[in-house]
mmCIF file of the N, C-alpha and C atoms, coordinates in Angstrom:
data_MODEL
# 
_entry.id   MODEL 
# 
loop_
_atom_site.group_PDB 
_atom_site.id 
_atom_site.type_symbol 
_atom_site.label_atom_id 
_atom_site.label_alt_id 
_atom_site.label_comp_id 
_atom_site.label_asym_id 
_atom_site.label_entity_id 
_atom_site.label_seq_id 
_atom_site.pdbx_PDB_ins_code 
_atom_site.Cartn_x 
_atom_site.Cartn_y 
_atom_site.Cartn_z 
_atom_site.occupancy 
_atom_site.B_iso_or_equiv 
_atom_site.pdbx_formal_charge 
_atom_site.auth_seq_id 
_atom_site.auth_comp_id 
_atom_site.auth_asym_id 
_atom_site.auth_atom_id 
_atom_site.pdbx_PDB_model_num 
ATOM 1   N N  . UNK A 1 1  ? 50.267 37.527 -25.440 1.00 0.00 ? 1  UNK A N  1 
ATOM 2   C CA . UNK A 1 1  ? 50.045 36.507 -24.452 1.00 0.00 ? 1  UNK A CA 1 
ATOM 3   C C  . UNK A 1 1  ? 51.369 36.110 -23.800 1.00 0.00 ? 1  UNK A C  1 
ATOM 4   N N  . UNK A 1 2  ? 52.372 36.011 -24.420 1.00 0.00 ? 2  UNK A N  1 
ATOM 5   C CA . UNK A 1 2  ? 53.811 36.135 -24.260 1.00 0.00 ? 2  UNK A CA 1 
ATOM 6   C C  . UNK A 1 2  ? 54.036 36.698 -22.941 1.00 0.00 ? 2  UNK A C  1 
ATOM 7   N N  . UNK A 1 3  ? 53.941 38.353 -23.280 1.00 0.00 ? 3  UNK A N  1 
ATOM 8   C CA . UNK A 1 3  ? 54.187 38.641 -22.231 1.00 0.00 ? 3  UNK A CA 1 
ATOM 9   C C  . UNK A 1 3  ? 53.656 39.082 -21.351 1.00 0.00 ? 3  UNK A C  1 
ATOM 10  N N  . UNK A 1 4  ? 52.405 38.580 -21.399 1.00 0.00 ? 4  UNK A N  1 
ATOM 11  C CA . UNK A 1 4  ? 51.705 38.855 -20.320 1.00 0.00 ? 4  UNK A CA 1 
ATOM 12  C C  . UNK A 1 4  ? 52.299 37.374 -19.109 1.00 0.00 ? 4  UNK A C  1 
ATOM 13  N N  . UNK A 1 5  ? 52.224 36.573 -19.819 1.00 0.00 ? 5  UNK A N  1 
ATOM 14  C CA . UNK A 1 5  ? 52.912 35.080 -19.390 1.00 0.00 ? 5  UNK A CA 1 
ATOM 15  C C  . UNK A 1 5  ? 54.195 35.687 -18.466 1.00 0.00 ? 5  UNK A C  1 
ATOM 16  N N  . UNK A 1 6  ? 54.714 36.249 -19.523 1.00 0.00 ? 6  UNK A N  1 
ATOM 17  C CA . UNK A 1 6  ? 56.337 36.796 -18.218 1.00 0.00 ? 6  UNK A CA 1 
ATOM 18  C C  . UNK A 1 6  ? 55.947 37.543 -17.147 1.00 0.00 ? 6  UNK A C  1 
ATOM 19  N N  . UNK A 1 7  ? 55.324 38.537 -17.715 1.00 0.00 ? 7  UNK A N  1 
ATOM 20  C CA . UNK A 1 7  ? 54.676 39.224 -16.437 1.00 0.00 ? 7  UNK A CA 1 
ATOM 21  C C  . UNK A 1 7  ? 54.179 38.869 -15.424 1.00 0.00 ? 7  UNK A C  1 
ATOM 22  N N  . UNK A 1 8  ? 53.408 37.931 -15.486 1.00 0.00 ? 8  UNK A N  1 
ATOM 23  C CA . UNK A 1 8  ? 52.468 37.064 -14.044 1.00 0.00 ? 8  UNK A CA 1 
ATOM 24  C C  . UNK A 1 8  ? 54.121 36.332 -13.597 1.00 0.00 ? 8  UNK A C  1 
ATOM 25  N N  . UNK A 1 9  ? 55.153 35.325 -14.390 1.00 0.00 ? 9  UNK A N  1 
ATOM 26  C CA . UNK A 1 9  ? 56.210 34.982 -13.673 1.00 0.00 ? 9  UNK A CA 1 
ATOM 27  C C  . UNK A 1 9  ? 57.099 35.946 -13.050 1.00 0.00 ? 9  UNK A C  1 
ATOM 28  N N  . UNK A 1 10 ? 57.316 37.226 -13.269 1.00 0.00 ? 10 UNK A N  1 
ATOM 29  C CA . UNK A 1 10 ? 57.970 38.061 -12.583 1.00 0.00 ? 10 UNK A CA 1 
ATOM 30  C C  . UNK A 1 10 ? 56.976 38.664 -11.314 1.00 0.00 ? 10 UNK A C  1 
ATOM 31  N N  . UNK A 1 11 ? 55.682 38.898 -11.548 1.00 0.00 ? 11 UNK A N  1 
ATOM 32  C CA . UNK A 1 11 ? 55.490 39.296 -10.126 1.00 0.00 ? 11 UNK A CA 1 
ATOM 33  C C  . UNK A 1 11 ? 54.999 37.981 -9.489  1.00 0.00 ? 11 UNK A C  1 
ATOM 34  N N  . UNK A 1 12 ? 54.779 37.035 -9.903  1.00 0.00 ? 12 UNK A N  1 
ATOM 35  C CA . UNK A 1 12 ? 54.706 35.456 -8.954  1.00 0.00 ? 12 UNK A CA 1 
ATOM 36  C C  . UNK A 1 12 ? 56.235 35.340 -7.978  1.00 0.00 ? 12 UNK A C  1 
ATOM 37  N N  . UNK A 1 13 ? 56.879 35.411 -8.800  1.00 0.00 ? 13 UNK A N  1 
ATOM 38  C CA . UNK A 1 13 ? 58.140 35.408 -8.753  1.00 0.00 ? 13 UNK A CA 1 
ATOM 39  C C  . UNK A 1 13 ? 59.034 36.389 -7.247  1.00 0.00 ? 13 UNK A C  1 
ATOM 40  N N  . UNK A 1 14 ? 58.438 37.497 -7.203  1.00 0.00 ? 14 UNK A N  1 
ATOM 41  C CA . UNK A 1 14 ? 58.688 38.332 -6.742  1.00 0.00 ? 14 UNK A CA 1 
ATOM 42  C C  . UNK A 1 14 ? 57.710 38.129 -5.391  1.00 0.00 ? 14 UNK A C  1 
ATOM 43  N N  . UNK A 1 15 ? 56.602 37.667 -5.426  1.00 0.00 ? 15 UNK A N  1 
ATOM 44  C CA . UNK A 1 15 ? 55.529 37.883 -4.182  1.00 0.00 ? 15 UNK A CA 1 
ATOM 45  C C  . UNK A 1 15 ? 55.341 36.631 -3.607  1.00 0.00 ? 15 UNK A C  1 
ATOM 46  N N  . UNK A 1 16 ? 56.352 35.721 -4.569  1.00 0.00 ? 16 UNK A N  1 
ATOM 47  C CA . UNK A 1 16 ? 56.395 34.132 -3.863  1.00 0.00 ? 16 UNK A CA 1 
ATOM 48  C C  . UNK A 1 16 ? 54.406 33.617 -3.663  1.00 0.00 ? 16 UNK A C  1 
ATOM 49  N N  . UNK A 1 17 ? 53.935 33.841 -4.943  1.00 0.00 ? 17 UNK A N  1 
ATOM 50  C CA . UNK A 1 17 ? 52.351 33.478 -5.168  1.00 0.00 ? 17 UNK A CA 1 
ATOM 51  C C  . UNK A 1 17 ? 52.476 32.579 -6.111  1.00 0.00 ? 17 UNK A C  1 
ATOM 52  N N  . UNK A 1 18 ? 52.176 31.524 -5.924  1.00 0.00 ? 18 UNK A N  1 
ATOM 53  C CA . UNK A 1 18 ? 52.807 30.304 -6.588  1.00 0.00 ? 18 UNK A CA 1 
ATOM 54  C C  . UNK A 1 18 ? 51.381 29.930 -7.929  1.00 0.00 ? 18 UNK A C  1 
ATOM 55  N N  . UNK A 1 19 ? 49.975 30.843 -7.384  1.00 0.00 ? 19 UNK A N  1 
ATOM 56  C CA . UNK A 1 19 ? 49.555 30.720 -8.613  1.00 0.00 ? 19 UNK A CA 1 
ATOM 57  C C  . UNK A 1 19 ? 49.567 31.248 -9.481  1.00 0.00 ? 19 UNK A C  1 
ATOM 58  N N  . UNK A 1 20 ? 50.526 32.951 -9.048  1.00 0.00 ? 20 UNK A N  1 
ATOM 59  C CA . UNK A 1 20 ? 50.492 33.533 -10.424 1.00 0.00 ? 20 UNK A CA 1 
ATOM 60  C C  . UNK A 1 20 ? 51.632 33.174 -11.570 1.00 0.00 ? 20 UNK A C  1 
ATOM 61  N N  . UNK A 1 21 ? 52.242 32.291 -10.502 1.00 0.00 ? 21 UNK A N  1 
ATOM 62  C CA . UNK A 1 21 ? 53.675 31.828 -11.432 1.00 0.00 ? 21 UNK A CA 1 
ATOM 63  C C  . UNK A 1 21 ? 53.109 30.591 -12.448 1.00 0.00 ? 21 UNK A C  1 
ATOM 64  N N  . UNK A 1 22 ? 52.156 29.423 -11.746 1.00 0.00 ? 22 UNK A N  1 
ATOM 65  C CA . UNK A 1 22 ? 51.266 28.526 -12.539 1.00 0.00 ? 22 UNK A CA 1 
ATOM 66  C C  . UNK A 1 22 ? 50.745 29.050 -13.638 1.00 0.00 ? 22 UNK A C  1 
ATOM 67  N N  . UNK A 1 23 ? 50.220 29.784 -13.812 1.00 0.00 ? 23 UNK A N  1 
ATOM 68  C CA . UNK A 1 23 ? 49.197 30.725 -14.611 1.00 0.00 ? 23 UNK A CA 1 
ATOM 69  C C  . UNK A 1 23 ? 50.186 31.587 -15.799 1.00 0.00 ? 23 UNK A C  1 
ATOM 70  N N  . UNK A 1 24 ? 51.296 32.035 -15.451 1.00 0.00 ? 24 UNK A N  1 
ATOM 71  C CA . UNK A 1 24 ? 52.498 32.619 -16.036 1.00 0.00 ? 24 UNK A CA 1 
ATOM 72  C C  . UNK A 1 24 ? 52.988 31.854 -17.362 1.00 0.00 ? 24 UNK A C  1 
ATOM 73  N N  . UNK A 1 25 ? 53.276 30.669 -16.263 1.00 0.00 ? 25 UNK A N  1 
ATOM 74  C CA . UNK A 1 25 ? 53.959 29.597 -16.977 1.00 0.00 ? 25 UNK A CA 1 
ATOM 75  C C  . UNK A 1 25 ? 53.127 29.043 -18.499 1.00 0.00 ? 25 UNK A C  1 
ATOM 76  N N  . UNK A 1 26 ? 51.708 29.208 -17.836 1.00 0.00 ? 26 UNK A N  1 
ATOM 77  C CA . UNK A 1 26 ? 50.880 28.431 -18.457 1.00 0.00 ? 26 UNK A CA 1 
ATOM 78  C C  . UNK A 1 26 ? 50.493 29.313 -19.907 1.00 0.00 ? 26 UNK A C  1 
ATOM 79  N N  . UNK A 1 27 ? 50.192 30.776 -19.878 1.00 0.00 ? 27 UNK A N  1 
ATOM 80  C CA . UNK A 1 27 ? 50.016 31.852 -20.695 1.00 0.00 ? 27 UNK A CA 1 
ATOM 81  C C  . UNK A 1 27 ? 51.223 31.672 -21.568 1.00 0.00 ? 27 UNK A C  1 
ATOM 82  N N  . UNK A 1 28 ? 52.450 31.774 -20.986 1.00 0.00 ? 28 UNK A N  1 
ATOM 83  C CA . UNK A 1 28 ? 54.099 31.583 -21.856 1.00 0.00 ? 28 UNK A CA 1 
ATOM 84  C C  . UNK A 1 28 ? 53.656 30.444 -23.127 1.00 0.00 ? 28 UNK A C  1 
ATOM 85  N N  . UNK A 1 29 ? 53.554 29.055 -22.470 1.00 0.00 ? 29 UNK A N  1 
ATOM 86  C CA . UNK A 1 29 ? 53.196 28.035 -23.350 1.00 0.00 ? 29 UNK A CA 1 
ATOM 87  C C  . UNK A 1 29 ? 52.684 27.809 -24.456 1.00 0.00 ? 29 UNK A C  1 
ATOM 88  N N  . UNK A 1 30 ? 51.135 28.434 -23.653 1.00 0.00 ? 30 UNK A N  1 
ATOM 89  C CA . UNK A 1 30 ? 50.076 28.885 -25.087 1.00 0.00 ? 30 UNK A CA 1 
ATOM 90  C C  . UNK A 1 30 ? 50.260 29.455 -25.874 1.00 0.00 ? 30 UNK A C  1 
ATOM 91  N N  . UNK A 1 31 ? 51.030 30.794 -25.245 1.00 0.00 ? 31 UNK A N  1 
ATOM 92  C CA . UNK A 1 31 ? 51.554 32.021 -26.074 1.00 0.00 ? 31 UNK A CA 1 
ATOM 93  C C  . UNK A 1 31 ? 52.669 31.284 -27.433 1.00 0.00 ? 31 UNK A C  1 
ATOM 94  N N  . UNK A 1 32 ? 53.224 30.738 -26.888 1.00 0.00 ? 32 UNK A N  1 
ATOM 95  C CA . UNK A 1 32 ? 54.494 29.912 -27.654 1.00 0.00 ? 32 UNK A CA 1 
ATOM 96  C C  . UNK A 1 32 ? 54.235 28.884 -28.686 1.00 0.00 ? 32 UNK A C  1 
ATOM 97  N N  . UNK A 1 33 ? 53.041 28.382 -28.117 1.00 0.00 ? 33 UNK A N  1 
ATOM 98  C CA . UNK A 1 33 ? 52.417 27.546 -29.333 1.00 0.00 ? 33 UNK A CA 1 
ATOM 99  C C  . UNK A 1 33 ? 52.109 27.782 -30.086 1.00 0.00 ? 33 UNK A C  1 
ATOM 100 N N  . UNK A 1 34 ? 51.258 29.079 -29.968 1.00 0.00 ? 34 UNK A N  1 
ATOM 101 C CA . UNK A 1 34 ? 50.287 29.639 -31.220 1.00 0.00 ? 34 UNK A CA 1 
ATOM 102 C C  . UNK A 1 34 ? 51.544 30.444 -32.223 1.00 0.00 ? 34 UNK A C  1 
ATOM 103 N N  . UNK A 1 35 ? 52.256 31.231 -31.382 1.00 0.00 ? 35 UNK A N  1 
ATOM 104 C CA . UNK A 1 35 ? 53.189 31.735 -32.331 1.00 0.00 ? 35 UNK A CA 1 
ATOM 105 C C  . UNK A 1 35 ? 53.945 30.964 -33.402 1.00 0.00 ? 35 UNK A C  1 
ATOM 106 N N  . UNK A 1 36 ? 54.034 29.968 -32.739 1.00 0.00 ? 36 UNK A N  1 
ATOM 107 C CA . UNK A 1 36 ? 54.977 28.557 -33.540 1.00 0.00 ? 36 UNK A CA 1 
ATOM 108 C C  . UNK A 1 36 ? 54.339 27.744 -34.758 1.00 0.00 ? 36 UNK A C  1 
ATOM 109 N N  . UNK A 1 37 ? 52.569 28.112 -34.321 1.00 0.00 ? 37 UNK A N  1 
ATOM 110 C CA . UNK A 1 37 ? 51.794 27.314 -35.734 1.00 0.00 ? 37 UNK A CA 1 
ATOM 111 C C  . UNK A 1 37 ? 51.580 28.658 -36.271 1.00 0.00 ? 37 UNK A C  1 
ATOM 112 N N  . UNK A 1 38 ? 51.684 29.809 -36.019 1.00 0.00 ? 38 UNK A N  1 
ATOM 113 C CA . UNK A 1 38 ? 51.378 30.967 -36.609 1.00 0.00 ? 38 UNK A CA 1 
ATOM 114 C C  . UNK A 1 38 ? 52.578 31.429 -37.747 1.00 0.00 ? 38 UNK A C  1 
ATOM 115 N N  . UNK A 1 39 ? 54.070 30.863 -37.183 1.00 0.00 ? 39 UNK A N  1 
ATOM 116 C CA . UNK A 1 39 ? 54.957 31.246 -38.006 1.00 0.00 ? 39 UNK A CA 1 
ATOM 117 C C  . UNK A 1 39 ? 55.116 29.987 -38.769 1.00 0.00 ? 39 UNK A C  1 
ATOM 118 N N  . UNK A 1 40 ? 54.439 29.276 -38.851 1.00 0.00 ? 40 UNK A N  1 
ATOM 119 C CA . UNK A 1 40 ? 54.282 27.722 -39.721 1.00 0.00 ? 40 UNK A CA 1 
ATOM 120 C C  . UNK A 1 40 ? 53.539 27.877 -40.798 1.00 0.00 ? 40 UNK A C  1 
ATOM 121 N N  . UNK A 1 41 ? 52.500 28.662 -40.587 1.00 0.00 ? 41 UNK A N  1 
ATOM 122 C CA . UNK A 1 41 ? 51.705 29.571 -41.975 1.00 0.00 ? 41 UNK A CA 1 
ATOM 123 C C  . UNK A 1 41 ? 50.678 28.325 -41.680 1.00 0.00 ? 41 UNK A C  1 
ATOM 124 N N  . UNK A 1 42 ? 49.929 28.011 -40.724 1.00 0.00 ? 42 UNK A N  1 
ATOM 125 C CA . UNK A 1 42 ? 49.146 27.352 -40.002 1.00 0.00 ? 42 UNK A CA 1 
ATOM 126 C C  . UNK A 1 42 ? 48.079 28.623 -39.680 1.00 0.00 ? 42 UNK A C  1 
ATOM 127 N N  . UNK A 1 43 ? 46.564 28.140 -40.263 1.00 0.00 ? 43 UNK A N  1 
ATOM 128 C CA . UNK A 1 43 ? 45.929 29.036 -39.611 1.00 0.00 ? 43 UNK A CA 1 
ATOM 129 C C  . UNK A 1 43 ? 45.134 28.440 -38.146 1.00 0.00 ? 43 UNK A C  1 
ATOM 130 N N  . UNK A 1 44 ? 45.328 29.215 -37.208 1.00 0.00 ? 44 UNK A N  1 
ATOM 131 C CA . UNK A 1 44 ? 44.981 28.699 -35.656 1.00 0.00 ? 44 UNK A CA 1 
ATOM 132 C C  . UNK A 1 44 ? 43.576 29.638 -35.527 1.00 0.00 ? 44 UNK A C  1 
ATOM 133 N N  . UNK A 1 45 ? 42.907 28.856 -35.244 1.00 0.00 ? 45 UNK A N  1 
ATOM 134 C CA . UNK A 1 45 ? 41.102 29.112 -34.686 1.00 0.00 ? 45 UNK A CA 1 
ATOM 135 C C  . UNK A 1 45 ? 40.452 30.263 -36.181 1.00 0.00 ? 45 UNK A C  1 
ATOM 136 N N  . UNK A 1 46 ? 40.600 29.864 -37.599 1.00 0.00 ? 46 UNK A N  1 
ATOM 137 C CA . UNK A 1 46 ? 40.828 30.588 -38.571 1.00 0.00 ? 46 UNK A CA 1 
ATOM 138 C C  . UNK A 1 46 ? 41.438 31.813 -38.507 1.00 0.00 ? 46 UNK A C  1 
ATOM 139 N N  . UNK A 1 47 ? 42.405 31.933 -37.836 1.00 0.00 ? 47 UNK A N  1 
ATOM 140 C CA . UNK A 1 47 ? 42.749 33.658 -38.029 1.00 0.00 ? 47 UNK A CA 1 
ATOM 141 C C  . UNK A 1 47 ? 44.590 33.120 -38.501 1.00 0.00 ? 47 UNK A C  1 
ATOM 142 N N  . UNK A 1 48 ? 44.969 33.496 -39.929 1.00 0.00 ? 48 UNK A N  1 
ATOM 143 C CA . UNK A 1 48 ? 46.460 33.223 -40.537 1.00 0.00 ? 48 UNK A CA 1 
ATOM 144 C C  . UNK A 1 48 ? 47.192 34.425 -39.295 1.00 0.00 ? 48 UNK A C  1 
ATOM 145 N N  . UNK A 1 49 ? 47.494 34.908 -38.815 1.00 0.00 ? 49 UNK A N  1 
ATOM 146 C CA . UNK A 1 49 ? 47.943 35.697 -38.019 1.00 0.00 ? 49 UNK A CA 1 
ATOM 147 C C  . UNK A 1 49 ? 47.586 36.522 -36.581 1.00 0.00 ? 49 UNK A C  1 
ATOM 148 N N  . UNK A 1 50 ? 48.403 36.183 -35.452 1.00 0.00 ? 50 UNK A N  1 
ATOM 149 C CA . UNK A 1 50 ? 48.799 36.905 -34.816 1.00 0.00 ? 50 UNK A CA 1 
ATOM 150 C C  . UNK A 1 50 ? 49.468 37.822 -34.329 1.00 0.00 ? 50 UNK A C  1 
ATOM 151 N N  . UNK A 1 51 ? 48.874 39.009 -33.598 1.00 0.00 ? 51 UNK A N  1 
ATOM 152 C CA . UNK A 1 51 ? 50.055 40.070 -33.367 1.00 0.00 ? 51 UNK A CA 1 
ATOM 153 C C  . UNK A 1 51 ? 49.480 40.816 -32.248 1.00 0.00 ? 51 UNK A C  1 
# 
């Protein structure tokens, strides 16, 4: 989800499409959260791991 997140900000980024950069931003976040309760040994929506 990570990097799909970067991905939408690099071609938002690039095509000056301001929702794919919204949407980018927004995937990064999520992405960042879950990893963060995931490396907390937090299980998120029952699953102990992502990858």
């Amino acid at each position: 989800m990570i990097v799909l997140g970067v991905v939408m900000l690099v071609v938002g980024a690039v095509t000056q499409l301001s929702l794919l950069w919204t949407v980018g931003v927004a995937l990064v976040a999520i992405g960042l959260v879950l990893w963060l309760l995931g490396a907390a040994g937090r299980a998120v929506a029952g699953r102990r791991h992502y990858w």
